[in-house]
OpenMM code with the backbone's topology and positions (N, CA, C; nanometers):
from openmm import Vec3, app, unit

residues = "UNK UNK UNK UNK UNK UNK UNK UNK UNK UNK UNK UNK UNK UNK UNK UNK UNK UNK UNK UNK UNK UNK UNK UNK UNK UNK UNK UNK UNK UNK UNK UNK UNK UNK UNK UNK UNK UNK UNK UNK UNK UNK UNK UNK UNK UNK UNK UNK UNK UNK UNK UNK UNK".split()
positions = [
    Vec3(0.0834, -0.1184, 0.0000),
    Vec3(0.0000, 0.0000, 0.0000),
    Vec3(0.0876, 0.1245, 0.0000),
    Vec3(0.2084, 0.1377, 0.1197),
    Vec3(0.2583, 0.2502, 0.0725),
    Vec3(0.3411, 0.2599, -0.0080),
    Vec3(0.3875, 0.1747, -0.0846),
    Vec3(0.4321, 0.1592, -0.2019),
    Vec3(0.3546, 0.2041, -0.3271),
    Vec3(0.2579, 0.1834, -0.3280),
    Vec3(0.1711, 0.2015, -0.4008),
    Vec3(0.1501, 0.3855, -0.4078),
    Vec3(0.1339, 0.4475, -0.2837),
    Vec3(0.0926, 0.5563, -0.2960),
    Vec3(0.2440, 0.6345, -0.2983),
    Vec3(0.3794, 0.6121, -0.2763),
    Vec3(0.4434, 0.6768, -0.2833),
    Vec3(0.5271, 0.7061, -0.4912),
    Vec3(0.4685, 0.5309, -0.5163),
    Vec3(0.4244, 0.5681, -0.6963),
    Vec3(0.3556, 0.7026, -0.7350),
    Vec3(0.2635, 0.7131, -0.6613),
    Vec3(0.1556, 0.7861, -0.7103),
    Vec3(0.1631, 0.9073, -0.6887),
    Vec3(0.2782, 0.9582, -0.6165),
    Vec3(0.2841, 1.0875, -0.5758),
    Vec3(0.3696, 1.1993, -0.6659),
    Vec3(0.3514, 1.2974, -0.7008),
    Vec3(0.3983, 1.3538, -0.7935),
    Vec3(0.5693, 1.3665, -0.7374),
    Vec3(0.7016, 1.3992, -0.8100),
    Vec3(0.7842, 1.5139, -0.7911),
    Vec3(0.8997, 1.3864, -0.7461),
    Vec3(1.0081, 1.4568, -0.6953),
    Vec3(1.0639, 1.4055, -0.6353),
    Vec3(1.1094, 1.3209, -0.5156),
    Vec3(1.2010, 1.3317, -0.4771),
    Vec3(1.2140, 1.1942, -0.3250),
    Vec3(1.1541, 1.3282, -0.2053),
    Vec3(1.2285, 1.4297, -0.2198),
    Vec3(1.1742, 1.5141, -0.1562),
    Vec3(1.0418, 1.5475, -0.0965),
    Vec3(1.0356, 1.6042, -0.2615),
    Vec3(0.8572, 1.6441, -0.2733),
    Vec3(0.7901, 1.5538, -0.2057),
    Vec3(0.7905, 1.3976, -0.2633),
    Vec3(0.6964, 1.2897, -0.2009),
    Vec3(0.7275, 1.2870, -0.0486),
    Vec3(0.8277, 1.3186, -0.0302),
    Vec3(0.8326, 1.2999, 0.1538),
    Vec3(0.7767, 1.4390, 0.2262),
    Vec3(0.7730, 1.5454, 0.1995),
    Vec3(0.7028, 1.6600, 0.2136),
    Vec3(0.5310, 1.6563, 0.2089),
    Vec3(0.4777, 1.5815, 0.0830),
    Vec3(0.3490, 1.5787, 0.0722),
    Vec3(0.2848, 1.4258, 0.1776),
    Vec3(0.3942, 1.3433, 0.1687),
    Vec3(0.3702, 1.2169, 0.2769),
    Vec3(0.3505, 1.2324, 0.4295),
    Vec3(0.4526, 1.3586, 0.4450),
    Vec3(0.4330, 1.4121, 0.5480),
    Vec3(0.3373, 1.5191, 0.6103),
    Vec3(0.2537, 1.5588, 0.5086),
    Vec3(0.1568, 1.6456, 0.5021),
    Vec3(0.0310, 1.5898, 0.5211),
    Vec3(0.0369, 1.4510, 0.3848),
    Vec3(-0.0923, 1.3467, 0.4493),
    Vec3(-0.0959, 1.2966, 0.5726),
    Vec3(0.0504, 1.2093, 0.6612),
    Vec3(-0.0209, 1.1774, 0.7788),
    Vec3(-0.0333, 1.2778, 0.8896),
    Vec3(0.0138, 1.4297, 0.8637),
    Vec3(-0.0560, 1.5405, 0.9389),
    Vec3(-0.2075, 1.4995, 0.9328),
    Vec3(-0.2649, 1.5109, 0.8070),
    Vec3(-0.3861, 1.5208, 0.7873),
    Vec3(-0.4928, 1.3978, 0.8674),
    Vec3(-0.4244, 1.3576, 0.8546),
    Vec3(-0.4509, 1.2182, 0.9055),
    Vec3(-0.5036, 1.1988, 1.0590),
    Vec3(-0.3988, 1.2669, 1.1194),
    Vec3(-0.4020, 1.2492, 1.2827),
    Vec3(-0.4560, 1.3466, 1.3043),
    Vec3(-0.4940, 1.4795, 1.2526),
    Vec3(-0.5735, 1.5681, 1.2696),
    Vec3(-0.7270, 1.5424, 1.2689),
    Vec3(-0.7681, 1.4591, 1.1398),
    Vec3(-0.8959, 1.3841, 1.1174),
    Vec3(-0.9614, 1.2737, 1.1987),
    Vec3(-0.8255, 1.2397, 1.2819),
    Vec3(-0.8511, 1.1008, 1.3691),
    Vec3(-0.9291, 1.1983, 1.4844),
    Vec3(-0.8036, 1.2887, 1.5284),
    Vec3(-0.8036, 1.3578, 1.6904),
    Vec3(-0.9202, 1.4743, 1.6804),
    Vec3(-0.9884, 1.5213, 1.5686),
    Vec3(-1.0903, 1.6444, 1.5619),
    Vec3(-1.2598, 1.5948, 1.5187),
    Vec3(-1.2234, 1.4520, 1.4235),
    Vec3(-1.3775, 1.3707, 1.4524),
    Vec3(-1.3540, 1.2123, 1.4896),
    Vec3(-1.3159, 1.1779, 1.4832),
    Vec3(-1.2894, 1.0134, 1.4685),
    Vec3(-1.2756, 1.0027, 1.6269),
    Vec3(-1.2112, 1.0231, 1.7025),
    Vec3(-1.1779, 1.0104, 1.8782),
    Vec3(-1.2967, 1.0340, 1.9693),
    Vec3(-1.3332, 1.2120, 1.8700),
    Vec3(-1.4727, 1.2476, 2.0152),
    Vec3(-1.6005, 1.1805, 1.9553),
    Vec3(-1.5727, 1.1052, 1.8551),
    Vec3(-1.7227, 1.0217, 1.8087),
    Vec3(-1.7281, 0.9317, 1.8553),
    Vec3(-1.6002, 0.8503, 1.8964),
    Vec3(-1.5716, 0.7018, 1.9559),
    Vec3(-1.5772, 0.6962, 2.1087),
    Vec3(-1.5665, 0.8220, 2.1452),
    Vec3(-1.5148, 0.8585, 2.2919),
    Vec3(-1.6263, 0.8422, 2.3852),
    Vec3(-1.7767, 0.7857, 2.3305),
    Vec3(-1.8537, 0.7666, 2.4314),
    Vec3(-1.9090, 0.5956, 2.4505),
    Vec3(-1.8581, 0.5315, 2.2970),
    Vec3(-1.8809, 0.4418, 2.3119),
    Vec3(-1.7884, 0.3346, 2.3439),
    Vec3(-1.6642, 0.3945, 2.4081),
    Vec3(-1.5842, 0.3212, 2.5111),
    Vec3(-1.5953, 0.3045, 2.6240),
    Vec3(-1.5210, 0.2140, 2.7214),
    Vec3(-1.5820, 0.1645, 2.8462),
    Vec3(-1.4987, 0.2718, 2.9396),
    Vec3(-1.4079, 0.3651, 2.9086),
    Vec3(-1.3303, 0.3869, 2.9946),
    Vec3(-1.3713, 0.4684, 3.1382),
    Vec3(-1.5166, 0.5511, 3.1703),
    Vec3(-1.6195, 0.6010, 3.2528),
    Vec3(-1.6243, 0.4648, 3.2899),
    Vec3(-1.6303, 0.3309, 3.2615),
    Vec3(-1.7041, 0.2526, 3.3803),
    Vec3(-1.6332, 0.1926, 3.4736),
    Vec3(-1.5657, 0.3024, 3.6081),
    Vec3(-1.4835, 0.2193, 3.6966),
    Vec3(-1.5452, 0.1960, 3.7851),
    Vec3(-1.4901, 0.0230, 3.8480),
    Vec3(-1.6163, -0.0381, 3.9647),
    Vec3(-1.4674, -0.0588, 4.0666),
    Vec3(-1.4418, 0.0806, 4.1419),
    Vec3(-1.3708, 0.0732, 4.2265),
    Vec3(-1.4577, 0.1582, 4.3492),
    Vec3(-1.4657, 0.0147, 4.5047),
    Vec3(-1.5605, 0.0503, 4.5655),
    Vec3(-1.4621, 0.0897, 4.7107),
    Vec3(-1.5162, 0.1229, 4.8097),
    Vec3(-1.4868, 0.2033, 4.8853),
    Vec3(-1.4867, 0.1343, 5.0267),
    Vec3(-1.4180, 0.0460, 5.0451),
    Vec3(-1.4385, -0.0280, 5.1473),
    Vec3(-1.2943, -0.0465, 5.2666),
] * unit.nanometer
topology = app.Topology()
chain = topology.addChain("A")
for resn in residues:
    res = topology.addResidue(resn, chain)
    for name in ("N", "CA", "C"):
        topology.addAtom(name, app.Element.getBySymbol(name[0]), res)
């Protein structure tokens, strides 16, 4: 796969590592701004059964 897309990328060794590095910006930005707070309620991590004894 990333073989595939680093074919596909225009320019040089450079360029492609500049724009590669630009996509997985994009990437972790898209994860951490919708992908996390959409997932973030349907995880268990609110359910602690630590009791008080």
């Amino acid at each position: 796969m990333y073989g595939w897309i680093w074919r596909h990328l225009p320019g040089n060794a450079w360029v492609k590592a500049l724009i590669s590095l630009a996509l997985a910006l994009l990437v972790v930005y898209v994860l951490f701004q919708y992908v996390f707070p959409w997932a973030e309620p349907l995880l268990p991590f609110n359910d602690v059964t630590v009791n008080d004894q």
